[in-house]
C-alpha positions as CSV (number, residue, x, y, z in Angstrom):
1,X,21.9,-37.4,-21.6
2,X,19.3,-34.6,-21.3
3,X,18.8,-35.0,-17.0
4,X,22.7,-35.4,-16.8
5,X,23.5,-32.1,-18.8
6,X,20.5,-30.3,-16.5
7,X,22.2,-32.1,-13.7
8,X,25.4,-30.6,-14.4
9,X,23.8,-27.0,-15.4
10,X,21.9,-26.9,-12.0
11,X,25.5,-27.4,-10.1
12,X,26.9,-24.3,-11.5
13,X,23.9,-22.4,-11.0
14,X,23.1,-23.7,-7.7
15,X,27.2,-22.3,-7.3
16,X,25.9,-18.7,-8.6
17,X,22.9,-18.8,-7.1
18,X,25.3,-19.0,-3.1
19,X,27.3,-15.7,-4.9
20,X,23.9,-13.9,-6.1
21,X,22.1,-14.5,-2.6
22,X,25.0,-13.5,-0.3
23,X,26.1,-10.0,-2.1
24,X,22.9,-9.2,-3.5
25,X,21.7,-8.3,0.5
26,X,24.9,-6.2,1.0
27,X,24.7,-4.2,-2.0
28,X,27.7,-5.4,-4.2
29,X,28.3,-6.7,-7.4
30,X,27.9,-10.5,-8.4
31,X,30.7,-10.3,-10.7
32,X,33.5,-8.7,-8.8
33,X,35.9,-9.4,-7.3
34,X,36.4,-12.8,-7.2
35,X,35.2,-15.1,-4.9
36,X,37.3,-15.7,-1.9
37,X,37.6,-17.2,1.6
38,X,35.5,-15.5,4.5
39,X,38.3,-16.2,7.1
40,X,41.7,-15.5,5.5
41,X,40.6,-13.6,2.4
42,X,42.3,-16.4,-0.5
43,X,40.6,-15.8,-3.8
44,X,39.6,-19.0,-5.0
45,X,41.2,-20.5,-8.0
46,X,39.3,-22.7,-11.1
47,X,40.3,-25.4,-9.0
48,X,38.6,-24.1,-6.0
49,X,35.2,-23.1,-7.3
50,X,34.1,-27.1,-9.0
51,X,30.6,-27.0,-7.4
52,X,30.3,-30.0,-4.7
53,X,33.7,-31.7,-5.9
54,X,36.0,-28.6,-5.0
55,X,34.2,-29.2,-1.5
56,X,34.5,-32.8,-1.4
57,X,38.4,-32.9,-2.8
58,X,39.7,-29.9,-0.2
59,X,37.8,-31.8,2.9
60,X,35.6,-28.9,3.4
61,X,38.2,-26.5,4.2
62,X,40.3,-23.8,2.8
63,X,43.4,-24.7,0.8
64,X,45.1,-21.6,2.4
65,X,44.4,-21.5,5.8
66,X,42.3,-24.7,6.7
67,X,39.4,-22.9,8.0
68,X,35.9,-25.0,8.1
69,X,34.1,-23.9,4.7
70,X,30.2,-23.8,5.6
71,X,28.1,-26.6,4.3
72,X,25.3,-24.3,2.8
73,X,27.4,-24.0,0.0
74,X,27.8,-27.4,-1.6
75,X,24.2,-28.3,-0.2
76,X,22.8,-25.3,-2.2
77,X,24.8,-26.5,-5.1
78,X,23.7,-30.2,-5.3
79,X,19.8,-29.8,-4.0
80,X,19.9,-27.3,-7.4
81,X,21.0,-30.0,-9.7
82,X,18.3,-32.1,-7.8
83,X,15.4,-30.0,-8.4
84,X,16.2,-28.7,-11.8
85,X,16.6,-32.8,-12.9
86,X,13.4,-33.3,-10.5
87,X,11.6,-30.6,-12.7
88,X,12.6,-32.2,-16.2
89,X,11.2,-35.5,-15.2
90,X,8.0,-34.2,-13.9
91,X,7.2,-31.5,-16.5
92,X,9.7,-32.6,-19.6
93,X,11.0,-29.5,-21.8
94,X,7.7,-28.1,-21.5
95,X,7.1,-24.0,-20.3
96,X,6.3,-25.7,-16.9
97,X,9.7,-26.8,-16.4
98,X,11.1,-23.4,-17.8
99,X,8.8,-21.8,-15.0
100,X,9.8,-24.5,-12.5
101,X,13.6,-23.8,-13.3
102,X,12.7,-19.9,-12.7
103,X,10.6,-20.6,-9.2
104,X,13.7,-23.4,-8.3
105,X,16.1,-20.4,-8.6
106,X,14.6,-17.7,-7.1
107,X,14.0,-19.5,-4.1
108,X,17.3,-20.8,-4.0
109,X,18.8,-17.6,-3.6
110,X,16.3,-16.6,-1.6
111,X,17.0,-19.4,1.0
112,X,21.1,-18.1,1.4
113,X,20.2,-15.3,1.5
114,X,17.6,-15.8,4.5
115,X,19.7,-18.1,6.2
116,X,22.8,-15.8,5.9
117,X,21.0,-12.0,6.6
118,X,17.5,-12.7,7.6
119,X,17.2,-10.6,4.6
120,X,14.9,-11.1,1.4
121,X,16.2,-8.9,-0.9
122,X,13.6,-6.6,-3.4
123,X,16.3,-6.7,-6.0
124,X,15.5,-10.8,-6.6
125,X,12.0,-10.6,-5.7
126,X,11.4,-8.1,-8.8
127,X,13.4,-9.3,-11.1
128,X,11.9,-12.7,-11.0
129,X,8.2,-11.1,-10.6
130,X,9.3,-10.1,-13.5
131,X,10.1,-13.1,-15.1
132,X,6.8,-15.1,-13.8
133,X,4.5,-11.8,-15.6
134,X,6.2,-12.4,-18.6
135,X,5.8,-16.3,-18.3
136,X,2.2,-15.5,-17.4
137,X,1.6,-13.2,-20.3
138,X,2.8,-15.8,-22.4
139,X,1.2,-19.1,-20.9
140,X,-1.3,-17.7,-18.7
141,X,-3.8,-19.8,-15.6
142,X,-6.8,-20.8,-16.2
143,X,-8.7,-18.7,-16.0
144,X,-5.8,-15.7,-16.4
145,X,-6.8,-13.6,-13.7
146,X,-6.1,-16.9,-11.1
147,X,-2.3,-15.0,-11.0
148,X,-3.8,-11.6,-10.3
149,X,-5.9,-13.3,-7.4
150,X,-3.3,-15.5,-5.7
151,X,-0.7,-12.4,-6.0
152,X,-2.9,-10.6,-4.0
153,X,-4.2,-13.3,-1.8
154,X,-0.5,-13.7,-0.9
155,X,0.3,-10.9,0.0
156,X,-3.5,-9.5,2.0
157,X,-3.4,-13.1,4.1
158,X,0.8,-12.5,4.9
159,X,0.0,-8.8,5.7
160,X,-2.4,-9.6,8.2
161,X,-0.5,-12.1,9.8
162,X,2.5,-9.9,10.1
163,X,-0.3,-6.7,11.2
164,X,-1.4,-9.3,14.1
165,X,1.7,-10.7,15.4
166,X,3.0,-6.6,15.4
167,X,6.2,-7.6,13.4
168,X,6.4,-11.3,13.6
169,X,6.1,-11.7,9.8
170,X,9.1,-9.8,7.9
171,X,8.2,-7.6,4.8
172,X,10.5,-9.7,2.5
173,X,8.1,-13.0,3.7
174,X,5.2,-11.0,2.8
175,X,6.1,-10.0,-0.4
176,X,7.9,-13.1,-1.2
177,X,4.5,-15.1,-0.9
178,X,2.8,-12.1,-2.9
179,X,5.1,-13.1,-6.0
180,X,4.9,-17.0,-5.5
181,X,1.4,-16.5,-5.4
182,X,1.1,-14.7,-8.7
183,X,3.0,-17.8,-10.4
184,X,0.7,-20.2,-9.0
185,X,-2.3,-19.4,-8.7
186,X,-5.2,-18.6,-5.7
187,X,-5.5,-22.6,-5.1
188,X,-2.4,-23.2,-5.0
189,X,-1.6,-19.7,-3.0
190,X,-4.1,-21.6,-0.4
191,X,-1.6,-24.9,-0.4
192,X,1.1,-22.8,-0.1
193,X,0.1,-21.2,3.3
194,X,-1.3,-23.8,4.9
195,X,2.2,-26.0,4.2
196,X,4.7,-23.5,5.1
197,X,2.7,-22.6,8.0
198,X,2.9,-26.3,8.9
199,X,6.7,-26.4,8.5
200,X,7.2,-23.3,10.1
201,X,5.7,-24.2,13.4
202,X,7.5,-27.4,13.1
203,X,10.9,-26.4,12.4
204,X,10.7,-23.9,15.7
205,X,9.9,-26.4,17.6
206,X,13.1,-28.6,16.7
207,X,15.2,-25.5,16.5
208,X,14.3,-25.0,20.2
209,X,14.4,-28.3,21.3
210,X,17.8,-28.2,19.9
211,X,18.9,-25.1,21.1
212,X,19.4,-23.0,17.9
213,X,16.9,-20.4,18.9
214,X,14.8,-19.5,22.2
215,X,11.1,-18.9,22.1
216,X,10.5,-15.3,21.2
217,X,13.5,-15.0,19.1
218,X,13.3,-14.4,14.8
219,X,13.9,-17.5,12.4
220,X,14.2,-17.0,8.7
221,X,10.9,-17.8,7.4
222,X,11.9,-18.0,4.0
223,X,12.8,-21.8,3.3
224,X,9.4,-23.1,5.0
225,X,7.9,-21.1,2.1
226,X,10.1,-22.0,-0.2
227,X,9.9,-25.8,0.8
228,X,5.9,-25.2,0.8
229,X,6.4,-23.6,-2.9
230,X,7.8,-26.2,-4.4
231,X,5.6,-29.2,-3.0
232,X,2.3,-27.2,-4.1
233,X,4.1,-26.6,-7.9
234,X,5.2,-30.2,-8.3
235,X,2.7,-31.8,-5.9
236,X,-0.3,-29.2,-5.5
237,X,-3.1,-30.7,-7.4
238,X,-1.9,-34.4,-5.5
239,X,-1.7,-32.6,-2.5
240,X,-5.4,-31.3,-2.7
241,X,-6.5,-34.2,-4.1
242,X,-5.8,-36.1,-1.2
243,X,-7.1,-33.4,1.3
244,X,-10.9,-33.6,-0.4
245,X,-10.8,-37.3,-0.2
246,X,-9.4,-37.5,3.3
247,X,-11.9,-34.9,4.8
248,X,-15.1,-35.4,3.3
């Protein structure tokens, strides 16, 4: 029963978590008003606001006035449940999995909210650096200043990225990888850049080839590290495991 309750949990928060990251960038509240459609301006009912079923049930469109509802938001809601049940099963009810449910959420909103604005917004960043110090504090790396070290590993290797491309690395990237490297460490900092690197010059590439964006043109960077985050924190050691064996 324990995976189907976090299943269940991580549907309504993955449901917040579309709220927190598209108001949070435009400076208004996360409680009011009500959540409504972005075409016609119908506040959603109890009915209307299930995560994934509502979707499902209303054929992806607006009871009121049948406009197309995007697909971010049931996707957001049901690869939450995923990785919060994902991060049970791999870590049990351990402060891992409290840490993992943290990182999982913070990225989460992160990822709407780059997708949506091309904005990643202070406001989450700090109050979730917040939440890894105190996490830290209380079950710290080994040895405990490995935080301190891949926080500002992060964030130097980012800055001089973005200082060399003259603006082709956002500040929010930079200091987003600054606080995912505090929480995991300078190894797994390392992992980190080198993946979302990887998936960064490989999702351009498709997003060309398909047309999305032209060469020269800005792409959220945000869910290649955030896809690169959560393979090093579930997968990291594996992961670097497999790269010593395969390259010496």
């Amino acid at each position: 029963m324990i995976p189907l309750f976090i299943f269940f949990y991580g549907l309504v928060c993955g449901s917040f978590f579309n709220v927190v990251g598209l108001r949070v960038p435009k400076g208004q509240s996360i409680m009011q008003p009500r959540s409504t459609c972005p075409a016609c301006s119908h506040e959603l009912g109890m009915t209307e606001l299930i995560p994934v079923l509502s979707y499902v049930l209303q054929a992806g469109k607006c009871r009121a006035c049948q406009s197309a509802i995007s697909r971010i938001y049931p996707f957001m809601e049901l690869i939450t449940a995923l990785l919060f049940v994902h991060a049970y099963f791999c870590f049990g009810l351990t402060a891992d999995f409290v840490l993992a449910l943290a990182l999982i959420s913070m990225l989460m909103i992160i990822v709407v909210s780059d997708l949506a604005y091309m904005i990643i917004p202070d406001k989450v960043l700090l109050f979730f650096f917040s939440l890894f110090l105190i996490g830290r504090m209380i079950y710290p790396l080994d040895p405990w200043w490995d935080s301190i070290v891949g926080g500002a590993a992060g964030f130097i290797v980012f800055f001089l990225i973005a200082a060399v491309s003259k603006g082709g690395m956002g500040g929010g990237d930079i200091k987003l990888f600054a606080v995912i490297g505090f929480l995991a460490g300078a190894e797994q900092t390392l992992v980190i850049f080198c993946l979302s690197c990887l998936f960064g010059a490989l999702g351009g590439m498709v997003l060309m080839i398909v047309g999305v964006i032209k060469r020269g043109e800005p792409m959220p960077f945000g869910p290649f590290i955030a896809l690169a985050a959560l393979i090093a924190f579930f997968y990291g050691e594996a992961f670097l495991a497999w790269y010593l064996r395969f390259f010496s």
